[in-house]
N, C-alpha and C positions, 0 to 999 in steps of 0.2 A: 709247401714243405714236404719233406721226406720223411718219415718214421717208421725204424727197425724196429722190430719186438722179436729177442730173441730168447727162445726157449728152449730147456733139456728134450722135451720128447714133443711130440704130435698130440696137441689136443690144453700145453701151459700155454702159449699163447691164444688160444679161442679161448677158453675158462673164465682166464684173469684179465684179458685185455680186448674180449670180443668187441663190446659195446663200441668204447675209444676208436676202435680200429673202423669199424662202419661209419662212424661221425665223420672221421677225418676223409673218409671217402667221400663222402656224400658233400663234404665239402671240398671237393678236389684236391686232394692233396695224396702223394704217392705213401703207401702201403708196401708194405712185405714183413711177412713170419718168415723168421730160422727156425726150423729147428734140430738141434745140432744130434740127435740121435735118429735113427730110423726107424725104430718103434717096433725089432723082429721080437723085444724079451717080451709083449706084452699080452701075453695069450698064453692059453691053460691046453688047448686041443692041439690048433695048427704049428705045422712047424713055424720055427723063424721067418724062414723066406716068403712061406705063405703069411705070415703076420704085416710083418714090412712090406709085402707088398700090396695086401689089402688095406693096411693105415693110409699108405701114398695114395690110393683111392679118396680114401675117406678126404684128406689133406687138401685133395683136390676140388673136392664139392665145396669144402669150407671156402676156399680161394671164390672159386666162380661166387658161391655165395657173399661172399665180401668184398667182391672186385679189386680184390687184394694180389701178388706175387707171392707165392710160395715154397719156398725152400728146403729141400731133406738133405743134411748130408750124411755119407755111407758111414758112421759110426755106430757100430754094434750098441744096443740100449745096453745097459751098466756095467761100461765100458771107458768112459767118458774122461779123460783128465788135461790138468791143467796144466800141460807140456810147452815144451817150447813150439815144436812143432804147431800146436792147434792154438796158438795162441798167434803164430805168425798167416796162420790161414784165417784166423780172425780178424786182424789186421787189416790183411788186403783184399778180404771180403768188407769190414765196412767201409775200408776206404771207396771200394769200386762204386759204392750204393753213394755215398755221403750225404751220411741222416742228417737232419735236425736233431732230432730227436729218437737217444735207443731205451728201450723198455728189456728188463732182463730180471733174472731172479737174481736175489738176496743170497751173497757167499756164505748164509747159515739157512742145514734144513733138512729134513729128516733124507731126503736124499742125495746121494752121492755126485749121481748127475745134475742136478740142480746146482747141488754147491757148488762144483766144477764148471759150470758154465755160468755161473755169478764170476766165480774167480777168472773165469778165461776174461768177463767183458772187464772188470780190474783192472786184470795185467795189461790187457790193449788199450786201453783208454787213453792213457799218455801218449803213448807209440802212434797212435793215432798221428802227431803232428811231428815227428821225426824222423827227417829225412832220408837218413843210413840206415835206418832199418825196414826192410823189405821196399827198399828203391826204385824195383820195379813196378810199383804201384806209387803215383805223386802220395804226397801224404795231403794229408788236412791242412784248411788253415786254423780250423781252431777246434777245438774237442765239443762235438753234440752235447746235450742236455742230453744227461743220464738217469734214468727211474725204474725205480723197484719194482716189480708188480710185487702185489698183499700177499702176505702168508699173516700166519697166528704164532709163529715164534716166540719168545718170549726174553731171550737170552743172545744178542738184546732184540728188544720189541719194536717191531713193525711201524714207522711213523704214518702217518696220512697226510702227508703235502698238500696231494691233489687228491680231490677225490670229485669225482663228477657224478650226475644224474643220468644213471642209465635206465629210468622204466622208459621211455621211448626204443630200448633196445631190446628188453626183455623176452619179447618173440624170438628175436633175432638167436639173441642169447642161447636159449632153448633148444632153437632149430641148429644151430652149431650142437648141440652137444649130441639130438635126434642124428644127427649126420654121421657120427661118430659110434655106430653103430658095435665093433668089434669092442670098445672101452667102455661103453656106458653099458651096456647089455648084453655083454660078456665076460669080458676079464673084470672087471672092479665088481661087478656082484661078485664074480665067486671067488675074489679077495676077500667079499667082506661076509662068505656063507651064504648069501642070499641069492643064484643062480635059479633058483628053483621058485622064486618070487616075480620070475620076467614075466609079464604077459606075450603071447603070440601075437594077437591079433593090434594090427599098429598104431591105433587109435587107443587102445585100451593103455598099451606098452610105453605110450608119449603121456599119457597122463600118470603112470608109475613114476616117470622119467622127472616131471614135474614134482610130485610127492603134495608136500603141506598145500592147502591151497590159500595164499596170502590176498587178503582186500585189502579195504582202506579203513578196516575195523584192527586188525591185528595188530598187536602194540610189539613195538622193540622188545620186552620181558619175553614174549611169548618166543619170539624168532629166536633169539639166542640162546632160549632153552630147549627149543625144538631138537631134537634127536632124530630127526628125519633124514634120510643122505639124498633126497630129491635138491633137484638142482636150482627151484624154486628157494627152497629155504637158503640153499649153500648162497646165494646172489644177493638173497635178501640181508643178509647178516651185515655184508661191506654197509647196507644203510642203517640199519641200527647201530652198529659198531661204530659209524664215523657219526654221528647225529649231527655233536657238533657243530661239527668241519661243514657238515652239508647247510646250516641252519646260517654259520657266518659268510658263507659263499653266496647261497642263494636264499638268504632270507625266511624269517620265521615261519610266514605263511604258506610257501612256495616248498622248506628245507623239511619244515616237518612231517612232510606229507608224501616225499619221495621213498618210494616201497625198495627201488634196487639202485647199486651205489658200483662202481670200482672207485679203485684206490691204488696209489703211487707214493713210494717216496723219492726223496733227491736224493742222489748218490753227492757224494764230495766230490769224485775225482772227475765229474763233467764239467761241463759249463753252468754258473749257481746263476736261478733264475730271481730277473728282477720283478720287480712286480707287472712292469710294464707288457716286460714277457711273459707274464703266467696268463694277460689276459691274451696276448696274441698268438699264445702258444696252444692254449686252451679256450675256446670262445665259445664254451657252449654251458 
């Protein structure tokens, strides 16, 4: 199979869909991140151009570390909208991939760019299979399965279709975000006041990065109360959050015990998966 995961900036598709994305690898199947800004707004010191182009760095370890394809295009960070223009370059970018399966954000969400590039994968989604528009690219024959990645929204609320067993990823997980060096132990600290909380030394600065430290003792109450913004807790929450989902999937013994989770919903205007397909689509 094929599977897009398209995101607003450098770093929504490792987050929300790292885990997913190594499985499918590891099971042969081709890979690629969009993502549809360049990533120059996201820094407090360096210029733009120095941001963007040390993100595309960083983009690039994620890739080798994923055995994934990679993708930035040159749109300014919060900049982003749902044009005709970028909607026909959307288009004939997934036509030229032709997913199976695309993974995108939710057209509601405290960011601009995010919504904008939920609504861009909307607007194409049909267009996908019609012919007169943008020609020079065959179309489809039939429109990919389409899925959310998770947010906490509320208005309206985030479903869990799918949600899968990521602690086999959890390293992974982690060293994605370790990679990502200018965002997680630069700019998002000193969004959130905390800059002066980094540790230097790399060892010390990866277990910061990590935060709460979750076993096989920490109960769902505890994670979802956690105030921690380590990246540990943030991962852990998709499996308390979906219990659940995870407990009818993979069974009581097996579901209650899973410490990290991602989480997908179905879009309507893709291809609506049958059961048949959720296990072929999803086999792990």
């Amino acid at each position: 199979m094929k599977i897009l995961m398209i995101g607003a900036h450098q770093d929504d598709n490792e987050f929300r869909c790292g885990a997913i994305a190594h499985k499918y690898v590891k099971l042969g199947h081709e890979v690629k991140f969009l993502s549809m800004c360049n990533g120059n707004g996201g820094h407090h010191k360096m210029t733009p151009e120095e941001t963007s182009k040390r993100r595309y760095g960083e983009s690039k370890a994620v890739e080798k570390l994923l055995g994934i394809t990679y993708d930035v295009w040159d749109i300014d960070d919060c900049t982003l909208m749902a044009d005709l223009e970028t909607r026909f370059k959307l288009v004939r970018y997934i036509r030229e991939f032709a997913p199976d399966i695309v993974i995108a954000h939710r057209p509601n969400d405290y960011h601009a760019d995010h919504r904008a590039s939920g609504q861009l994968v909307q607007d194409a989604s049909y267009l996908l299979i019609v012919p007169h528009t943008c020609p020079e690219v065959p179309a489809m024959k039939e429109m990919p399965v389409i899925l959310y990645n998770e947010d906490s929204f509320k208005n309206p609320a985030f479903s869990g279709d799918i949600v899968i067993d990521a602690d086999d990823e959890i390293d992974t997980k982690l060293t994605i975000a370790d990679l990502n060096v200018s965002q997680v132990y630069e700019w998002l600290p000193y969004t959130h006041g905390e800059e002066d909380q980094v540790p230097e030394n790399p060892k010390e600065r990866f277990e910061w990065l990590k935060g709460m430290n979750i076993t096989s003792e920490t109960t769902d109450e505890e994670i979802m109360a956690s105030k921690s913004k380590g990246y540990a807790v943030r991962f852990a929450k998709t499996a308390a959050r979906f219990r659940k989902e995870l407990i009818e999937k993979y069974g009581e013994e097996r579901g209650s015990k899973i410490r990290y989770a991602e989480a997908f919903e179905v879009c309507e205007y893709g291809t609506q998966l049958t059961e048949e397909m959720k296990k072929e689509y999803f086999p792990f």
